[in-house]
PDB file of N, CA, C and O in Angstrom:
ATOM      1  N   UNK A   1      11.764  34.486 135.725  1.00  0.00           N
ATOM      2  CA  UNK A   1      13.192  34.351 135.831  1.00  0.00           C
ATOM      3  C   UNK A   1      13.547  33.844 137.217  1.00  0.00           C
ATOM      4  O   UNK A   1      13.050  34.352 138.223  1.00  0.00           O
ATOM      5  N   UNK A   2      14.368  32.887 137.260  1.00  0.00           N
ATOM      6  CA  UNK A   2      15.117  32.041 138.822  1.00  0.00           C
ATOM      7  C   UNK A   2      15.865  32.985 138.926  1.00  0.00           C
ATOM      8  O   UNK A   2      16.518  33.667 138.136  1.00  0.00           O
ATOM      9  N   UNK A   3      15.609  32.950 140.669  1.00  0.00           N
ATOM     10  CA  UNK A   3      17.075  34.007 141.368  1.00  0.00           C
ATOM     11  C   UNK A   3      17.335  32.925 142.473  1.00  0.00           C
ATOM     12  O   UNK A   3      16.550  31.986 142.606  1.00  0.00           O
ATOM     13  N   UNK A   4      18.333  33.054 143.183  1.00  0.00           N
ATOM     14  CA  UNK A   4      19.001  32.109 144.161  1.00  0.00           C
ATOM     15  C   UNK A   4      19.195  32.811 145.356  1.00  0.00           C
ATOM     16  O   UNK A   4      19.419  34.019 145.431  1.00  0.00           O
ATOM     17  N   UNK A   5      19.084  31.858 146.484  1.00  0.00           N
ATOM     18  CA  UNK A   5      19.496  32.767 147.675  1.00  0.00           C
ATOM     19  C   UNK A   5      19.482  31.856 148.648  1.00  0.00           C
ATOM     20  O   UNK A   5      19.161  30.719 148.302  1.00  0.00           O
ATOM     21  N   UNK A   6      19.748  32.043 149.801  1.00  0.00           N
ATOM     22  CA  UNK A   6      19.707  31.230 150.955  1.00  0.00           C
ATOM     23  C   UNK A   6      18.303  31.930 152.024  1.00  0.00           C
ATOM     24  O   UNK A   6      17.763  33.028 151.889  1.00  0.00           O
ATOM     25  N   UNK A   7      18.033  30.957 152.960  1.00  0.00           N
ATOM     26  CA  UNK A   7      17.045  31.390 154.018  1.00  0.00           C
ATOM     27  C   UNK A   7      18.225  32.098 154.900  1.00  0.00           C
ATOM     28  O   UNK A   7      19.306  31.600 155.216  1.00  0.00           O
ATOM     29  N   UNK A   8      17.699  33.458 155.224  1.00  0.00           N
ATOM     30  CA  UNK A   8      18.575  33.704 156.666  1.00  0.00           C
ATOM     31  C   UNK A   8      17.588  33.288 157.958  1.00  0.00           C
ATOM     32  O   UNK A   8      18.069  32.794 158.978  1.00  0.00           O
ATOM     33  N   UNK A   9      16.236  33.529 157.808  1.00  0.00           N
ATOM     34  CA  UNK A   9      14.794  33.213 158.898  1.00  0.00           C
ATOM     35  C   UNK A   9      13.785  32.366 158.316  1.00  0.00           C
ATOM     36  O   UNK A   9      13.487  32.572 157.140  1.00  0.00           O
ATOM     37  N   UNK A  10      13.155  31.357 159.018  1.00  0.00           N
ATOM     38  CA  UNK A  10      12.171  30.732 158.955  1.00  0.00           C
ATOM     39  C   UNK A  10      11.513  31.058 160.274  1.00  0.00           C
ATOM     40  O   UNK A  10      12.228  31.702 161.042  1.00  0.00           O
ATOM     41  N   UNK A  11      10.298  30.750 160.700  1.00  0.00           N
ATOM     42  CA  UNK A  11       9.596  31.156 162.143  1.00  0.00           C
ATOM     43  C   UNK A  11       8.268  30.818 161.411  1.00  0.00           C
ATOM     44  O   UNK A  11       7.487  31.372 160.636  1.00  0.00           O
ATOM     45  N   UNK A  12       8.458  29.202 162.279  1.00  0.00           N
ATOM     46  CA  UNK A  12       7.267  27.895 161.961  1.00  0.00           C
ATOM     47  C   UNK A  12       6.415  28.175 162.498  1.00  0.00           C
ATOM     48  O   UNK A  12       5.482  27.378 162.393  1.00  0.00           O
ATOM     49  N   UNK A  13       6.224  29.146 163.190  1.00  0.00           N
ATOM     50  CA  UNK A  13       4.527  29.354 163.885  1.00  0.00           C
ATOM     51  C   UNK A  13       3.798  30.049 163.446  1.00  0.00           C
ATOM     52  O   UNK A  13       2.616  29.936 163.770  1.00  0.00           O
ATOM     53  N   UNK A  14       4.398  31.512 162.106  1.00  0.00           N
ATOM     54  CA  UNK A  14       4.042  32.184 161.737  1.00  0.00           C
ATOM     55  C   UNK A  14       4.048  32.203 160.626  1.00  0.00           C
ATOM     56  O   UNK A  14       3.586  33.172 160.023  1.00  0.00           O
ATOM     57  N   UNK A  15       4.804  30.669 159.710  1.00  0.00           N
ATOM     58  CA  UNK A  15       4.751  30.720 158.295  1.00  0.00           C
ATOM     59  C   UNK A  15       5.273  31.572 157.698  1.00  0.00           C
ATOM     60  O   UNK A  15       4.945  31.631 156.513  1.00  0.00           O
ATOM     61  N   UNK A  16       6.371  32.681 158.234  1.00  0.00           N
ATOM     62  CA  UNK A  16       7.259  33.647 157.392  1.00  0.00           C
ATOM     63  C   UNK A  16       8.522  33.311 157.863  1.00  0.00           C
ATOM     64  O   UNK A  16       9.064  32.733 158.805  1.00  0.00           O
ATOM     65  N   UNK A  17       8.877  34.149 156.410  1.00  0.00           N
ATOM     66  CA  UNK A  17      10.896  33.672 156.560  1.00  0.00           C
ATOM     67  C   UNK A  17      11.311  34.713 155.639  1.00  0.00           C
ATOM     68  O   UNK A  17      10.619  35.355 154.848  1.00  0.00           O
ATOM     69  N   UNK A  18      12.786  34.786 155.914  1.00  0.00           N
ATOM     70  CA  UNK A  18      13.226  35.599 154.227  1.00  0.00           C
ATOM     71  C   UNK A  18      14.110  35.303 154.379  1.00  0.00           C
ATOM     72  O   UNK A  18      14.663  34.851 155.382  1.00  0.00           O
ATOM     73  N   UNK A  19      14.607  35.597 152.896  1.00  0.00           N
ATOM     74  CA  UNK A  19      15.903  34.852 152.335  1.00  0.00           C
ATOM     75  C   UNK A  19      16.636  36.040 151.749  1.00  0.00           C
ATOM     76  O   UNK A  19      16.227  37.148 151.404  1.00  0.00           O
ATOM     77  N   UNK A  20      18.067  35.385 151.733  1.00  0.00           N
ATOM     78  CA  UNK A  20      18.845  36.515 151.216  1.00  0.00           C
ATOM     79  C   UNK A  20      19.408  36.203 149.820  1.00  0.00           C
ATOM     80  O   UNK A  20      19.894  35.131 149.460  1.00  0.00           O
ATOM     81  N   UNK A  21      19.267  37.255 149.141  1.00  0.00           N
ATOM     82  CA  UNK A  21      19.646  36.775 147.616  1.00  0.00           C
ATOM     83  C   UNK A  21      20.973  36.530 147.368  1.00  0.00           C
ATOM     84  O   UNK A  21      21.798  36.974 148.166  1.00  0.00           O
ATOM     85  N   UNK A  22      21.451  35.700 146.091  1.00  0.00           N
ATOM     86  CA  UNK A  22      22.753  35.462 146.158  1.00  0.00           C
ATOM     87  C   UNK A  22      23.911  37.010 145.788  1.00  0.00           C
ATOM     88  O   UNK A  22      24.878  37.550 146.325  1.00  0.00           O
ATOM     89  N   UNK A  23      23.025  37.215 144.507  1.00  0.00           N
ATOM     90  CA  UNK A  23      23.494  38.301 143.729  1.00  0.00           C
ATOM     91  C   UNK A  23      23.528  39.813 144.649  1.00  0.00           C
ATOM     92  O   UNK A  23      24.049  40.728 144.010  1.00  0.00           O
ATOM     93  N   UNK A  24      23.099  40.148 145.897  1.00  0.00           N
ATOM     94  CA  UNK A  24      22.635  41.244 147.161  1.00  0.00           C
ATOM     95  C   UNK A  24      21.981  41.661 146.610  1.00  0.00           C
ATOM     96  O   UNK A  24      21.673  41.460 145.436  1.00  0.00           O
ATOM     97  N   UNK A  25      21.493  42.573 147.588  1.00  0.00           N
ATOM     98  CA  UNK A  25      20.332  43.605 147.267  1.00  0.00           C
ATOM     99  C   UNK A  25      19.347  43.291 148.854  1.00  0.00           C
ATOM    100  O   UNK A  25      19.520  42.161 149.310  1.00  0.00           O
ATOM    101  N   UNK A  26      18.755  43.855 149.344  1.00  0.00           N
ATOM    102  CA  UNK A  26      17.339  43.732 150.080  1.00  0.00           C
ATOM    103  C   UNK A  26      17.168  42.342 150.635  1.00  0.00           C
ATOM    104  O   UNK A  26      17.283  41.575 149.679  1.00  0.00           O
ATOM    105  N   UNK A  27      16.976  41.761 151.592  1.00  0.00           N
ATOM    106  CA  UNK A  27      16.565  40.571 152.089  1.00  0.00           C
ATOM    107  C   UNK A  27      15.330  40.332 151.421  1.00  0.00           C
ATOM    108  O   UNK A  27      14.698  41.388 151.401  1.00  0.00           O
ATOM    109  N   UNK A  28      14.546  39.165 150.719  1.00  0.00           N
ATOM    110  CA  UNK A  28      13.358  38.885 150.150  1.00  0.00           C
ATOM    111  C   UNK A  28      12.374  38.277 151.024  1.00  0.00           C
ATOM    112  O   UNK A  28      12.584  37.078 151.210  1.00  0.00           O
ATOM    113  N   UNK A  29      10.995  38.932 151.828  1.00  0.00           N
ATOM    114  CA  UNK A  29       9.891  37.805 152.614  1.00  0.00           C
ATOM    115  C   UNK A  29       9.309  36.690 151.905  1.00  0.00           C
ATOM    116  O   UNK A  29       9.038  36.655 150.705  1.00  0.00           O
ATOM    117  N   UNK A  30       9.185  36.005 152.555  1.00  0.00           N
ATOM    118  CA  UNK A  30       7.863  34.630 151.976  1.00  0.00           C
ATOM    119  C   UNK A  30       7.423  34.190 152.761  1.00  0.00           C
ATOM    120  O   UNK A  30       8.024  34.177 153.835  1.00  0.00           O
ATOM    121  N   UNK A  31       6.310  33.677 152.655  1.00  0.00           N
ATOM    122  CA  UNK A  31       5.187  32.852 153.189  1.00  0.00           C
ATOM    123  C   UNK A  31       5.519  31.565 153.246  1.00  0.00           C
ATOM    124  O   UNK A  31       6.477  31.201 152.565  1.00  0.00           O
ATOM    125  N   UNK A  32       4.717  30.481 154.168  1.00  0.00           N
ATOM    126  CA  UNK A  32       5.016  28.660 153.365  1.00  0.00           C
ATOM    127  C   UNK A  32       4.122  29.061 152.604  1.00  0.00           C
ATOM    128  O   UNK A  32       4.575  28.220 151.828  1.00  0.00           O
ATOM    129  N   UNK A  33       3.395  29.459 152.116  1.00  0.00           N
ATOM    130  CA  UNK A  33       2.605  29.374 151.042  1.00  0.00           C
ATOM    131  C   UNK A  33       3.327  29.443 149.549  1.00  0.00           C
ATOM    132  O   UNK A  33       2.878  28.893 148.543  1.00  0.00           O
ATOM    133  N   UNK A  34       4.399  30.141 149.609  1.00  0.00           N
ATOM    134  CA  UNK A  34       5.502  30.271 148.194  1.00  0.00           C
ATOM    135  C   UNK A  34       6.149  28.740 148.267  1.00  0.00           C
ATOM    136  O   UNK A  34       6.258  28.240 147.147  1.00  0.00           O
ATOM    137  N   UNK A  35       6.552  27.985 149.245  1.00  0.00           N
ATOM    138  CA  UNK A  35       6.875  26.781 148.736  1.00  0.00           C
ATOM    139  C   UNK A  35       6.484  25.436 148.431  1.00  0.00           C
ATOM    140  O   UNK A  35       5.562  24.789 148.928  1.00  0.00           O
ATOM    141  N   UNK A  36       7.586  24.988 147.248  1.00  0.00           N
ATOM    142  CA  UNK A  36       6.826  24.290 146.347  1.00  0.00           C
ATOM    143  C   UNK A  36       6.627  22.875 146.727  1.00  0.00           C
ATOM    144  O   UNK A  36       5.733  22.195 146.224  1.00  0.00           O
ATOM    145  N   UNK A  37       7.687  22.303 147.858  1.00  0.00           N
ATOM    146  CA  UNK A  37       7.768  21.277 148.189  1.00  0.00           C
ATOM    147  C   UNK A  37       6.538  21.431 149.261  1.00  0.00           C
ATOM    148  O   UNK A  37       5.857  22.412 149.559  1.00  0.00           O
ATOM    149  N   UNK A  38       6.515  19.361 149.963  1.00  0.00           N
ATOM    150  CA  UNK A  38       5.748  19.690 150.690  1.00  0.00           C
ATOM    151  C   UNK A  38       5.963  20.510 152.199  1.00  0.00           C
ATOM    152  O   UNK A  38       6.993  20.590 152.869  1.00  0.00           O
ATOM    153  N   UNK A  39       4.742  21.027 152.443  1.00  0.00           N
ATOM    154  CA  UNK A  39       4.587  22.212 153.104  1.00  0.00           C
ATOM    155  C   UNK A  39       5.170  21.517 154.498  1.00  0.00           C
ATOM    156  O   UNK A  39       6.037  22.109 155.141  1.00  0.00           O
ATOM    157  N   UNK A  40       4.792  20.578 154.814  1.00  0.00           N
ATOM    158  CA  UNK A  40       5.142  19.878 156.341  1.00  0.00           C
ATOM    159  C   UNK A  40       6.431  19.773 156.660  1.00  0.00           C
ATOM    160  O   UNK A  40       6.676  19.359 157.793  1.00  0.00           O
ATOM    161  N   UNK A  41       7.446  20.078 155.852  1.00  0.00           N
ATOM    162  CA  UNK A  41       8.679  19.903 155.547  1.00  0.00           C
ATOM    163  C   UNK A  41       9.138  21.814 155.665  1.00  0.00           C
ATOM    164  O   UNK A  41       9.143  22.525 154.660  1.00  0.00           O
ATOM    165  N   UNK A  42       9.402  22.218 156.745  1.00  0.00           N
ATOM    166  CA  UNK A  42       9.974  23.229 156.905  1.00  0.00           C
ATOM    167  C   UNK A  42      11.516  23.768 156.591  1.00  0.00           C
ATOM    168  O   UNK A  42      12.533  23.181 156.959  1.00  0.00           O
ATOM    169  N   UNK A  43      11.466  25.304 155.654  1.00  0.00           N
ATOM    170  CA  UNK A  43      12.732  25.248 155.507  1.00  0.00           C
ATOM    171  C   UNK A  43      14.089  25.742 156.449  1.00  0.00           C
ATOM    172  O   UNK A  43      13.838  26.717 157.157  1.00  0.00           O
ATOM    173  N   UNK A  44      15.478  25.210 156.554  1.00  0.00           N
ATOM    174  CA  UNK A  44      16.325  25.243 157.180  1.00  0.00           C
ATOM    175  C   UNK A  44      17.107  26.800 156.716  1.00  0.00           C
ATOM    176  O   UNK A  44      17.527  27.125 155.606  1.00  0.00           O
ATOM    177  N   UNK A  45      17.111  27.464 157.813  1.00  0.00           N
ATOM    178  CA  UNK A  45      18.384  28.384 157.921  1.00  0.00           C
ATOM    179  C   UNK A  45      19.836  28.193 157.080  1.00  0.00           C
ATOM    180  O   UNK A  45      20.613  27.297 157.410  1.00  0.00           O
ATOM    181  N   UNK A  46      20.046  28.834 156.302  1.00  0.00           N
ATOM    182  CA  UNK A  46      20.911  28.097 155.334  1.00  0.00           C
ATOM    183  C   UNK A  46      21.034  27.714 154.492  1.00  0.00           C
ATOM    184  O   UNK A  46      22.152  27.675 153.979  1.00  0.00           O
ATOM    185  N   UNK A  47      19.781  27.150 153.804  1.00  0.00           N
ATOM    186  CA  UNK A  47      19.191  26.428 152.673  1.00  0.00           C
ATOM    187  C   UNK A  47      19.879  26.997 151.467  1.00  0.00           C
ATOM    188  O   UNK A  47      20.416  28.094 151.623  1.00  0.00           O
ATOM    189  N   UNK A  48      19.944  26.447 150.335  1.00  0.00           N
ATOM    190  CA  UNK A  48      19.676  27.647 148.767  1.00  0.00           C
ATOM    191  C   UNK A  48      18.373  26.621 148.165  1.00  0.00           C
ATOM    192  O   UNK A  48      17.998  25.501 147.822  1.00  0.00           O
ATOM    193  N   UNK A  49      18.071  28.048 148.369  1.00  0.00           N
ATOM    194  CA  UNK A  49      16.717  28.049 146.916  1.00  0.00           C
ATOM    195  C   UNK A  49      16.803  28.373 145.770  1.00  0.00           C
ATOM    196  O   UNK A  49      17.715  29.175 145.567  1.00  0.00           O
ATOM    197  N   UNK A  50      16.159  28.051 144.808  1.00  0.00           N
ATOM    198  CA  UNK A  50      15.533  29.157 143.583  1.00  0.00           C
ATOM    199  C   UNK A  50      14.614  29.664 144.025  1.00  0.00           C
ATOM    200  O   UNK A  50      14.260  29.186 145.103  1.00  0.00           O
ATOM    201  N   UNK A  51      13.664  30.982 143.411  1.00  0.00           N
ATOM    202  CA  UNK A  51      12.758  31.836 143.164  1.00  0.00           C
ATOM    203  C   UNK A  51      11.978  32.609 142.687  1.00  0.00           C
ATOM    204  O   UNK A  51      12.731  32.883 141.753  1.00  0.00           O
ATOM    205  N   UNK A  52      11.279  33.104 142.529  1.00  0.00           N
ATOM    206  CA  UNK A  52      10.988  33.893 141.339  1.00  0.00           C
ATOM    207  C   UNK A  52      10.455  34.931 142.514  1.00  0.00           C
ATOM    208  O   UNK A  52       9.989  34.524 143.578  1.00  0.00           O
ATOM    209  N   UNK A  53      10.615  36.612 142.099  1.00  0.00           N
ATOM    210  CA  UNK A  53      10.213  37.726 142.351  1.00  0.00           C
ATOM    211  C   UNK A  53       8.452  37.875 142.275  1.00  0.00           C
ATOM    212  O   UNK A  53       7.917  37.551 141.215  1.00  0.00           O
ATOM    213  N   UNK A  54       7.784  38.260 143.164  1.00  0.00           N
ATOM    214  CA  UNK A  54       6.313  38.894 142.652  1.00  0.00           C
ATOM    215  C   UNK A  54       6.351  40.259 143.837  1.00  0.00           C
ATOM    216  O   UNK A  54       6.819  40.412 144.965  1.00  0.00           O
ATOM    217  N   UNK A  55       5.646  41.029 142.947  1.00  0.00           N
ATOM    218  CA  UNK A  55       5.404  42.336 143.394  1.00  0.00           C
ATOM    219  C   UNK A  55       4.080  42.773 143.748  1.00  0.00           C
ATOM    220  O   UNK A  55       3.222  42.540 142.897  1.00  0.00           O
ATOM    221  N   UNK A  56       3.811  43.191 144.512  1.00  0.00           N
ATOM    222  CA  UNK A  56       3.050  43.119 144.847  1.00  0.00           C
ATOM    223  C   UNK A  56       2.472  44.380 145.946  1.00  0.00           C
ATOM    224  O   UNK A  56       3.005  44.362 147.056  1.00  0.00           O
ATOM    225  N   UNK A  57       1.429  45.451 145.696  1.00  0.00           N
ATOM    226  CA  UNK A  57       1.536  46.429 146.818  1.00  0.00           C
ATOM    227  C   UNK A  57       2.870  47.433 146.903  1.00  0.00           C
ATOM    228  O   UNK A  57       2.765  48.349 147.718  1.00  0.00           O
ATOM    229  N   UNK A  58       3.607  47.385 146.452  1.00  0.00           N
ATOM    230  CA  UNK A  58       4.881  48.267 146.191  1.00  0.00           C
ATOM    231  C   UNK A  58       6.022  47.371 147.258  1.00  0.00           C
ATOM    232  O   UNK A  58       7.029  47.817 147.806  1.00  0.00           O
ATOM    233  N   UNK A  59       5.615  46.371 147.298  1.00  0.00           N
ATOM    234  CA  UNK A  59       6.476  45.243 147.943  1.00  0.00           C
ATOM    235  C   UNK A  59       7.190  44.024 147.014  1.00  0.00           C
ATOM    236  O   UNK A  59       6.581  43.439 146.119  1.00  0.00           O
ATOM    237  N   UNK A  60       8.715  43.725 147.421  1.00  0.00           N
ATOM    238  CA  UNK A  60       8.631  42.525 146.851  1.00  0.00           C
ATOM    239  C   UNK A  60       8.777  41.856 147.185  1.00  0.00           C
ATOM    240  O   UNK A  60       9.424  42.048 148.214  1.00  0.00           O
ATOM    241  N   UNK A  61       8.432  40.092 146.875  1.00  0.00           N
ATOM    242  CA  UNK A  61       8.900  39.031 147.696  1.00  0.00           C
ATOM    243  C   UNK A  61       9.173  38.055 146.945  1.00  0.00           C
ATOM    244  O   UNK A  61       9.610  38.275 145.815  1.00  0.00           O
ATOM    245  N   UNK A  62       8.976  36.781 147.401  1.00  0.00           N
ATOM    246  CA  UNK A  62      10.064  35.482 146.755  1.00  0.00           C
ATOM    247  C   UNK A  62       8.520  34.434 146.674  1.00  0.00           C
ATOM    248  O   UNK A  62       7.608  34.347 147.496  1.00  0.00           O
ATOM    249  N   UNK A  63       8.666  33.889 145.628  1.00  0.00           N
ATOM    250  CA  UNK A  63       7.678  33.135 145.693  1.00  0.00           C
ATOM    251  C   UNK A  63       7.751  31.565 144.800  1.00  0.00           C
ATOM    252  O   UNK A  63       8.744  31.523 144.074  1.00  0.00           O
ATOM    253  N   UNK A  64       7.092  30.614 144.759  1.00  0.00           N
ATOM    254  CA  UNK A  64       7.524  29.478 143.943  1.00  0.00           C
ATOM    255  C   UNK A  64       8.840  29.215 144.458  1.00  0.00           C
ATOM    256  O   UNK A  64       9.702  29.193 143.580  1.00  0.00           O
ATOM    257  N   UNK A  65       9.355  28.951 145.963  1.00  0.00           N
ATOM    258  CA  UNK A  65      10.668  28.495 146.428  1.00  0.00           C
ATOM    259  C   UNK A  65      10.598  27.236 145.950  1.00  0.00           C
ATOM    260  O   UNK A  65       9.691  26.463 146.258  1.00  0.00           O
ATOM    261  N   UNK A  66      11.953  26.828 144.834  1.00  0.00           N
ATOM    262  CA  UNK A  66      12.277  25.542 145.096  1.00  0.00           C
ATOM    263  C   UNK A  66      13.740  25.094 145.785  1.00  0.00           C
ATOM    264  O   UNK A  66      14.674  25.894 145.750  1.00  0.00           O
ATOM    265  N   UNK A  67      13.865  24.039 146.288  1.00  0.00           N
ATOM    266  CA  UNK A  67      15.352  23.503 146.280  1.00  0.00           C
ATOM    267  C   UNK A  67      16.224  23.250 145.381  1.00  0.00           C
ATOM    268  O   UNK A  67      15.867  22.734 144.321  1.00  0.00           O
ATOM    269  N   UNK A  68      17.459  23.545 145.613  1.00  0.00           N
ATOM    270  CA  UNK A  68      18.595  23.289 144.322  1.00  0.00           C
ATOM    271  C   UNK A  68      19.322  22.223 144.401  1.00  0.00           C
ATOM    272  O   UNK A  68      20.150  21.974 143.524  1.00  0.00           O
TER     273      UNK A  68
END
């Protein structure tokens, strides 16, 4: 299932960011490794994505980021 949200953090040296969902709840982490575009192409503060949820460890995060 797609959920939507914007980036509130990216931090290009460390390959993590999280985004905030549209619907609230919890800020979501990701990796560049969750996105789908190319990777060299870092995402902007602000952005909206789609997403999909994975759980993981009693954690959740955002994964398969695309652009809308």
């Amino acid at each position: 299932m797609k959920h939507f949200g914007t980036i509130k953090t990216f931090d290009e040296t460390q390959g993590r960011g999280s985004i905030t969902p549209e619907k609230g709840g919890d800020e979501l982490r990701f990796e560049r490794s969750a996105i789908s575009w190319d990777p060299k192409v870092a995402p902007k503060t602000g952005q909206r994505l789609s997403y999909e949820l994975l759980e993981k460890d009693g954690r959740t995060s955002a994964m398969n980021l695309q652009t809308v």
